[in-house]
C-alpha positions as CSV (number, residue, x, y, z in Angstrom):
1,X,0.0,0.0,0.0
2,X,2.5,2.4,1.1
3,X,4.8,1.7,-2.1
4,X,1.4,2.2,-4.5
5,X,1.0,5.5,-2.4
6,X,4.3,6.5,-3.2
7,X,4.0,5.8,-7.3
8,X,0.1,7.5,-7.9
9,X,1.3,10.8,-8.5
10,X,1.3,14.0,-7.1
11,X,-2.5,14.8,-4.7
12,X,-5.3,15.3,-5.8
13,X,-6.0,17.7,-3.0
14,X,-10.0,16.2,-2.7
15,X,-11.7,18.2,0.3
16,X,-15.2,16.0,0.0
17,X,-14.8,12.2,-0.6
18,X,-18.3,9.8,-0.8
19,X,-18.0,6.1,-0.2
20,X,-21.1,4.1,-1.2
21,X,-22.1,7.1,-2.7
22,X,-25.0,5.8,-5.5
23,X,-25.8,8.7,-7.4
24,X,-23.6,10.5,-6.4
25,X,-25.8,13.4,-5.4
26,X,-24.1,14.8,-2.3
27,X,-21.1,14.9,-4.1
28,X,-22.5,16.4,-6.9
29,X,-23.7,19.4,-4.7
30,X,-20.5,19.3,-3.1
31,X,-18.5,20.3,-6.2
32,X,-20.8,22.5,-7.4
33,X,-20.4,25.0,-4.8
34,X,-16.7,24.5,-5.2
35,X,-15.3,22.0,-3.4
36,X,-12.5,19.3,-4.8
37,X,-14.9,16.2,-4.6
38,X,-14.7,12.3,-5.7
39,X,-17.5,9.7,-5.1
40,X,-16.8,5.8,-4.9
41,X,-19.3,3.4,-4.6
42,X,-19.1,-0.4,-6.1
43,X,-21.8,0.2,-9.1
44,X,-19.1,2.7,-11.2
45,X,-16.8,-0.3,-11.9
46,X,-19.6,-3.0,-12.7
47,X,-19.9,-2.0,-16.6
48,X,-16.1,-3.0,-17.0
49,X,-15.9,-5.9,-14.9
50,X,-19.3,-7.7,-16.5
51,X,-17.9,-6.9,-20.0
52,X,-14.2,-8.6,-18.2
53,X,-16.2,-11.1,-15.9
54,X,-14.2,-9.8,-13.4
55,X,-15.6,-8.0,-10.1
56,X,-15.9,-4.5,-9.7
57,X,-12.3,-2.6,-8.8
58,X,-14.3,-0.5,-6.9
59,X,-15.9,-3.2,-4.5
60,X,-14.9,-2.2,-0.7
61,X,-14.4,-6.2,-0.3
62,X,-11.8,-6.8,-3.0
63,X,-8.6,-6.1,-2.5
64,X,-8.4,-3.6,-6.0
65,X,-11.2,-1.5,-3.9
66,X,-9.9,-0.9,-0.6
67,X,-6.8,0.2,-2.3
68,X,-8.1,2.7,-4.1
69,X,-10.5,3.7,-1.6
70,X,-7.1,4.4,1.0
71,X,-5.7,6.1,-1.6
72,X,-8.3,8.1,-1.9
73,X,-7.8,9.3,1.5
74,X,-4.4,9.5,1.3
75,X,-4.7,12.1,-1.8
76,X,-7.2,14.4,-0.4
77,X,-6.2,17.1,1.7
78,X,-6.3,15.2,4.5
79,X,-6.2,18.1,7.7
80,X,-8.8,19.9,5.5
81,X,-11.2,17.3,4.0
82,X,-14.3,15.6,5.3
83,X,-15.1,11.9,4.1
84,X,-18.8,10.8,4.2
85,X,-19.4,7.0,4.5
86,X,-23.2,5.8,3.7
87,X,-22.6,2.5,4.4
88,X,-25.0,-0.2,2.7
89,X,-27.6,-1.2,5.5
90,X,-29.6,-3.5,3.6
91,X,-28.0,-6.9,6.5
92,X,-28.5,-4.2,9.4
93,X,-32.0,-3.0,8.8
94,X,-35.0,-4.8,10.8
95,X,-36.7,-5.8,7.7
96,X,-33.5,-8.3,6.9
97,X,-33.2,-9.7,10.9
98,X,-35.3,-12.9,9.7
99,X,-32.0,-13.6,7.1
100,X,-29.4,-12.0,8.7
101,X,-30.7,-12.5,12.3
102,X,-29.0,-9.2,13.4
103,X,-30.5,-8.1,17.0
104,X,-28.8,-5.4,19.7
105,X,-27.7,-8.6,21.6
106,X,-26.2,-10.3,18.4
107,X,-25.4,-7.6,15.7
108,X,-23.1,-9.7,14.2
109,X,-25.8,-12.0,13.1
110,X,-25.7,-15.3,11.9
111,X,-22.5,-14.9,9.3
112,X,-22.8,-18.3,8.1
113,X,-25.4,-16.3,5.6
114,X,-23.3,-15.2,2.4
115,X,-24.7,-11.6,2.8
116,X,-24.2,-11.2,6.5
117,X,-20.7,-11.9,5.8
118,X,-20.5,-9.5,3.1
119,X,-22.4,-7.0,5.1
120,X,-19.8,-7.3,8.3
121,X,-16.7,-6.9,6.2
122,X,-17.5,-4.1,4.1
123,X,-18.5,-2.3,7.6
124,X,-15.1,-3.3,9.3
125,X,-13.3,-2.5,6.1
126,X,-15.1,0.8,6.8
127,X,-14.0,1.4,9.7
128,X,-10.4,0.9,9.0
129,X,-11.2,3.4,6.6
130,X,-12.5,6.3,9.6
131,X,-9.6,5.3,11.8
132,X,-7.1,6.6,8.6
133,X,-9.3,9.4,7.7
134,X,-9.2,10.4,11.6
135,X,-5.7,9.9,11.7
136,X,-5.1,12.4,9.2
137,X,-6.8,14.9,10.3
138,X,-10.2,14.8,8.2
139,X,-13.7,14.7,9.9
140,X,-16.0,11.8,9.4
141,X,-19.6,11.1,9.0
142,X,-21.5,8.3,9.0
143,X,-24.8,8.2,7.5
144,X,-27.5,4.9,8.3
145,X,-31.4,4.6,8.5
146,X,-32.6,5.3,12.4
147,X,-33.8,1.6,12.9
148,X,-30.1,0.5,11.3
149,X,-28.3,-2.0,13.8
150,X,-25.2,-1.2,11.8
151,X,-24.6,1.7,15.1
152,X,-24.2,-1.6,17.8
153,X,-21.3,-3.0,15.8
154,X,-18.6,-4.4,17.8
155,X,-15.9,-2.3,15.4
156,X,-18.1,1.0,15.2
157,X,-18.9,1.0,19.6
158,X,-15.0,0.9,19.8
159,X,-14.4,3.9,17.3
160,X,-17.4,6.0,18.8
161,X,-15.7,5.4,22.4
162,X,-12.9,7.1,21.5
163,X,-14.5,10.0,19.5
164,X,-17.3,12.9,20.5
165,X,-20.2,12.6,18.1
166,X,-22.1,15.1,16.9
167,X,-25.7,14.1,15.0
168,X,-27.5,16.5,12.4
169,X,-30.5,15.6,10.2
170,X,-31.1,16.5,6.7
171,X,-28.5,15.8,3.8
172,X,-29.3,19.1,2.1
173,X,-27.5,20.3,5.2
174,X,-24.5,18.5,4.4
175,X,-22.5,21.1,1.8
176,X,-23.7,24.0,4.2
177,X,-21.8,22.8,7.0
178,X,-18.8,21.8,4.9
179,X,-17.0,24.8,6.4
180,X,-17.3,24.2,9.6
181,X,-16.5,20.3,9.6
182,X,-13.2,21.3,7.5
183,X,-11.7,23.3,10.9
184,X,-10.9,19.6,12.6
185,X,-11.6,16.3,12.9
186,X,-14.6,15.9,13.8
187,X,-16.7,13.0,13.7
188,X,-20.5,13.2,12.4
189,X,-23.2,10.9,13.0
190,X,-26.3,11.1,10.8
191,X,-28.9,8.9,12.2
192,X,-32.5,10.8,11.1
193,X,-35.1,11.5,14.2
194,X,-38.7,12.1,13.7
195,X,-38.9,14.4,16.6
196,X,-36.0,16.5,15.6
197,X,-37.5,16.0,12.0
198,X,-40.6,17.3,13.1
199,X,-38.6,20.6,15.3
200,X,-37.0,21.2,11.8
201,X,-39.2,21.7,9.5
């Protein structure tokens, strides 16, 4: 990793990076209010790898993918840069317990299930991720659904021990509050709340 760092080139100074990012749309905003900005998420390298039959370089669980997602990190301006993680919740959420039987006393869940497997490693792989990210200097976020069990994971309780956590609510907040979150590391929580939900609007 450290030798691959070394031969990339010169940084490409990112301020705003977006794992799992879908669409994209955060990033989007992002850079179009001026901010250095790069979005990863495991569907931009399907196209190539189905025409290859290989998997997608950008998938968090392949080796191809966490490399390039640390060097992502390692790129961006790292004191002045905020990376935003939206994790996939689809093994965490209630809706999957009867599959992935993921419950508050065992949110680890049965992991002889394919998915549950997948589902735990691209959240520790994740993690690994923050720890760099905090490391350097850059403020985290975290973004799940309320009801997400992904927040009782063994990995994530450890990290959120360490660190002050600060929640907000709406994504459309996200790009005004870039300024602020640039000053230091600080790490971001975004679970959504009715009640504050309900104060905010």
């Amino acid at each position: 990793m450290l030798v691959h760092w070394m031969n990339i080139g010169p940084d490409a100074n990112y301020q705003f990076l977006e794992f799992y990012s879908g669409s994209g749309r955060i990033t989007k905003l992002a850079g179009f209010v001026g901010y250095e900005s790069v979005a990863f998420d495991i569907q931009y390298g399907e196209l190539l790898a189905n025409q290859h039959m290989k998997r997608s370089a950008m998938d968090i669980n392949s080796n191809a993918g966490m490399t390039i997602a640390v060097s992502l990190l390692l790129r961006s301006r790292l004191d002045e840069a905020l990376a935003w993680f939206a994790c996939c919740c689809s093994s965490f959420v209630p809706a999957n317990r009867g599959t992935s039987q993921r419950s508050f006393l065992t949110c680890m869940g049965c992991e002889e299930v394919p998915s549950v497997r997948r589902g735990s490693k691209m959240f520790s792989r994740s993690i690994i991720l923050m720890v760099i990210a905090i490391a350097a200097g850059m403020t985290i976020c975290l973004e799940n659904p309320q009801n997400s069990l992904i927040g009782m994971h063994e990995k994530f309780i450890w990290l959120v021990r360490l660190l002050m956590v600060y929640p907000f609510i709406f994504a459309r907040h996200i790009v005004e509050l870039i300024p602020t979150m640039l000053r230091g590391p600080v790490p971001i929580f975004h679970q959504p709340c009715a009640s504050r939900v309900e104060a905010d609007s």
